[in-house]
C-alpha atoms as a printed R data frame, in Angstrom:
    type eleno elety resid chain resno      x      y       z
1   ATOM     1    CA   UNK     A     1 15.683 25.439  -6.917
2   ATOM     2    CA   UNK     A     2 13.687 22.394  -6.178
3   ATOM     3    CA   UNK     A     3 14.064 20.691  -2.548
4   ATOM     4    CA   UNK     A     4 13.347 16.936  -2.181
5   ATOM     5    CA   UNK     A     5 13.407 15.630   1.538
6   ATOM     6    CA   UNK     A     6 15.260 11.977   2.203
7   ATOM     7    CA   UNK     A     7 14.032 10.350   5.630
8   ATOM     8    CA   UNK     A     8 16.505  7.205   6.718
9   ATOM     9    CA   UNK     A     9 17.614  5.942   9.884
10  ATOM    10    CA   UNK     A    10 21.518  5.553  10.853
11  ATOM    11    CA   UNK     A    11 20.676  1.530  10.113
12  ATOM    12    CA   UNK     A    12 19.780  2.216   6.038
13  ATOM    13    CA   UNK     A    13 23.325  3.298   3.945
14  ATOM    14    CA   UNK     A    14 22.912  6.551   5.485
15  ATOM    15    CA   UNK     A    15 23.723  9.060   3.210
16  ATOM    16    CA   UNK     A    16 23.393  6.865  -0.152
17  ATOM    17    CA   UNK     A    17 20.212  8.512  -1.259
18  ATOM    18    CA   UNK     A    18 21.189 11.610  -0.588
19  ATOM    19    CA   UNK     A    19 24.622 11.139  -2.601
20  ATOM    20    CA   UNK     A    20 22.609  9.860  -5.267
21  ATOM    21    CA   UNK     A    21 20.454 12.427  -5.594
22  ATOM    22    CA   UNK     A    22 23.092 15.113  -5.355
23  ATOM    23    CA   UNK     A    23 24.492 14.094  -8.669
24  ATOM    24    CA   UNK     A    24 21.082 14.931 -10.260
25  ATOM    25    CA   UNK     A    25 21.044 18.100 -12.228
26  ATOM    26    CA   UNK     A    26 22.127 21.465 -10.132
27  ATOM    27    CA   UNK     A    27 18.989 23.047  -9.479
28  ATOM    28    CA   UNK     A    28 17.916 20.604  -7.439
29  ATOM    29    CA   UNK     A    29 18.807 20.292  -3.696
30  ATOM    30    CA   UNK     A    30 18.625 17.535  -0.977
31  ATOM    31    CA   UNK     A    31 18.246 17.292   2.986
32  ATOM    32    CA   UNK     A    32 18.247 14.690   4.780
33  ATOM    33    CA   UNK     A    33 16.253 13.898   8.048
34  ATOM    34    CA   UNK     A    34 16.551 10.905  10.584
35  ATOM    35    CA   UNK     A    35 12.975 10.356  11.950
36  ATOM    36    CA   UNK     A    36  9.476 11.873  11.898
37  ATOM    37    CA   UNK     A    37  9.738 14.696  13.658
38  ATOM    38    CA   UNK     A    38 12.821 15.789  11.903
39  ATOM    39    CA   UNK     A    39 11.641 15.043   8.627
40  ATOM    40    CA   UNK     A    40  8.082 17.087   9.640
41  ATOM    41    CA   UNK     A    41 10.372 20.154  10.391
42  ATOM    42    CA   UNK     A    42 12.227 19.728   7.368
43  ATOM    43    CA   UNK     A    43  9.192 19.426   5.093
44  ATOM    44    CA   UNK     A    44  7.484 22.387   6.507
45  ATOM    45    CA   UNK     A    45 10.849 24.397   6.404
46  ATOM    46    CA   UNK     A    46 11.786 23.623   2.838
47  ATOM    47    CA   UNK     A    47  8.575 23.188   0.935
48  ATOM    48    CA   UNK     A    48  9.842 20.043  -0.638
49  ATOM    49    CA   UNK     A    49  8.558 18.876  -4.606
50  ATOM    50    CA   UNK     A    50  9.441 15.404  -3.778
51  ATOM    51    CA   UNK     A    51  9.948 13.120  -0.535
52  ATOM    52    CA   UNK     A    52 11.854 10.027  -0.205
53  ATOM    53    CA   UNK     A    53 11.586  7.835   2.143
54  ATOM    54    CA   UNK     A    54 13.762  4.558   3.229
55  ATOM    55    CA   UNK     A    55 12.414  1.627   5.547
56  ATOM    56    CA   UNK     A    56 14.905 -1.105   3.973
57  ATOM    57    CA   UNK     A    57 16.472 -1.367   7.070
58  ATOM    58    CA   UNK     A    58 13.588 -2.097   9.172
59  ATOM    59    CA   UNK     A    59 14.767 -0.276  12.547
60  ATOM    60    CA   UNK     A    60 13.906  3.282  11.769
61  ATOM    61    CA   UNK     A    61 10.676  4.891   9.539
62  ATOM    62    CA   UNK     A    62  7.895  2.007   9.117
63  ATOM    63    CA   UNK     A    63  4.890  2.173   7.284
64  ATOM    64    CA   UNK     A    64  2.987  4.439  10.305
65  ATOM    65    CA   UNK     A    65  6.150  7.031   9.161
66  ATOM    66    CA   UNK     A    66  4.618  6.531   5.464
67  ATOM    67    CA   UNK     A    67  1.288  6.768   6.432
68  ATOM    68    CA   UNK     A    68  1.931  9.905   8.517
69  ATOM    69    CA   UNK     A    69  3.591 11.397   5.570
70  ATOM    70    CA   UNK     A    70  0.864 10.771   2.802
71  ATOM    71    CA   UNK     A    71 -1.986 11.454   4.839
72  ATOM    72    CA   UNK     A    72 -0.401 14.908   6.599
73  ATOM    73    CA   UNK     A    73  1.555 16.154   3.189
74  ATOM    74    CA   UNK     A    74 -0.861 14.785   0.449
75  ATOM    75    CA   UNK     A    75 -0.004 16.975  -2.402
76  ATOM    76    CA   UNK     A    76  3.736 15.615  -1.923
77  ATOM    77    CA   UNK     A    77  4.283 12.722  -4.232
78  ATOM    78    CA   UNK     A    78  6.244 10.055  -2.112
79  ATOM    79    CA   UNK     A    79  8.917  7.309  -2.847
80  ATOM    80    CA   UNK     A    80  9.262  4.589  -0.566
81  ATOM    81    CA   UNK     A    81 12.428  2.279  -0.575
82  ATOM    82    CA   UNK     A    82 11.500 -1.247   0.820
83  ATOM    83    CA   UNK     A    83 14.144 -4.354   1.220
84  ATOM    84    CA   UNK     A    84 13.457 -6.885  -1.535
85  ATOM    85    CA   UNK     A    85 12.630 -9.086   1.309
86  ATOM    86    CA   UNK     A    86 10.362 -7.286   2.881
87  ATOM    87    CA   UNK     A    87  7.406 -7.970   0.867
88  ATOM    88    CA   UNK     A    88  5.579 -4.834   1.592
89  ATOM    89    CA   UNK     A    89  5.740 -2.957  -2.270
90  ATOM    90    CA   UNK     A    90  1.510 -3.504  -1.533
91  ATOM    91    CA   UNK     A    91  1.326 -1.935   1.536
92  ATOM    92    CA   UNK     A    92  3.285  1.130   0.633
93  ATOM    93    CA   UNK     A    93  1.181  1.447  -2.003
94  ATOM    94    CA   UNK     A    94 -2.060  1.463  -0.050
95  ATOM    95    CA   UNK     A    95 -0.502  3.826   2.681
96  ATOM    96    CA   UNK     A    96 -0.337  6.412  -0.455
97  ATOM    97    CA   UNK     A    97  3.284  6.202  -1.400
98  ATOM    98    CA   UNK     A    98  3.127  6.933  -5.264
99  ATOM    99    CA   UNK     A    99  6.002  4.573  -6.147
100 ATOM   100    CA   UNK     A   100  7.856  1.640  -3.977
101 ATOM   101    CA   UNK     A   101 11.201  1.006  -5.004
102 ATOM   102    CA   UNK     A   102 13.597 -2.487  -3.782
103 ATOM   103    CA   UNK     A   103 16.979 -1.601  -2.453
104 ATOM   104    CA   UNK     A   104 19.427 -1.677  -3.688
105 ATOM   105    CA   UNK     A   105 18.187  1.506  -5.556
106 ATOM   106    CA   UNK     A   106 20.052  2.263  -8.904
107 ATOM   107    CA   UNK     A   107 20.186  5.284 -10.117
């Protein structure tokens, strides 16, 4: 079974990701997390082969959650979600996401 952690605040289509991953094939499964510290805990609990994370909304994780991420859980490849808007696909990319993707995401 592989684990991928989503991190996305109640402002962000809560729970979009998450569907959209759970239609992916069955061996993989998907938890969600609402902040930093939750998402830490659920990293370090599940032993996740992918992370997600959303900052489209711009009230909940910001680049300092991204940074945290890369730099504390290196050898988990990362996938930021900005707002087309937003203008920070560069940033991300310096604060070690491995891919930025614009909302709206399509599968």
């Amino acid at each position: 079974m592989k684990n991928i952690v989503i991190i996305e605040d109640d402002f962000s289509a809560k729970g979009s990701l998450a569907d959209m991953c759970s239609r992916w094939p069955d061996d993989i499964e998907v938890f969600s997390a609402s902040d930093k510290r939750s998402g830490d805990e659920l990293i370090r609990q599940k032993n996740p082969e992918l992370l997600i994370c959303n900052i489209s909304s711009g009230y909940g994780p910001q680049l300092s959650t991204l940074s945290h991420l890369t730099y504390t859980f290196p050898y988990i490849p990362l996938i930021a979600i900005v707002d087309a808007e937003q203008e920070l696909s560069e940033k991300v990319l310096r604060c070690g996401a491995t891919v930025c993707l614009k909302n709206p995401v399509v599968p």
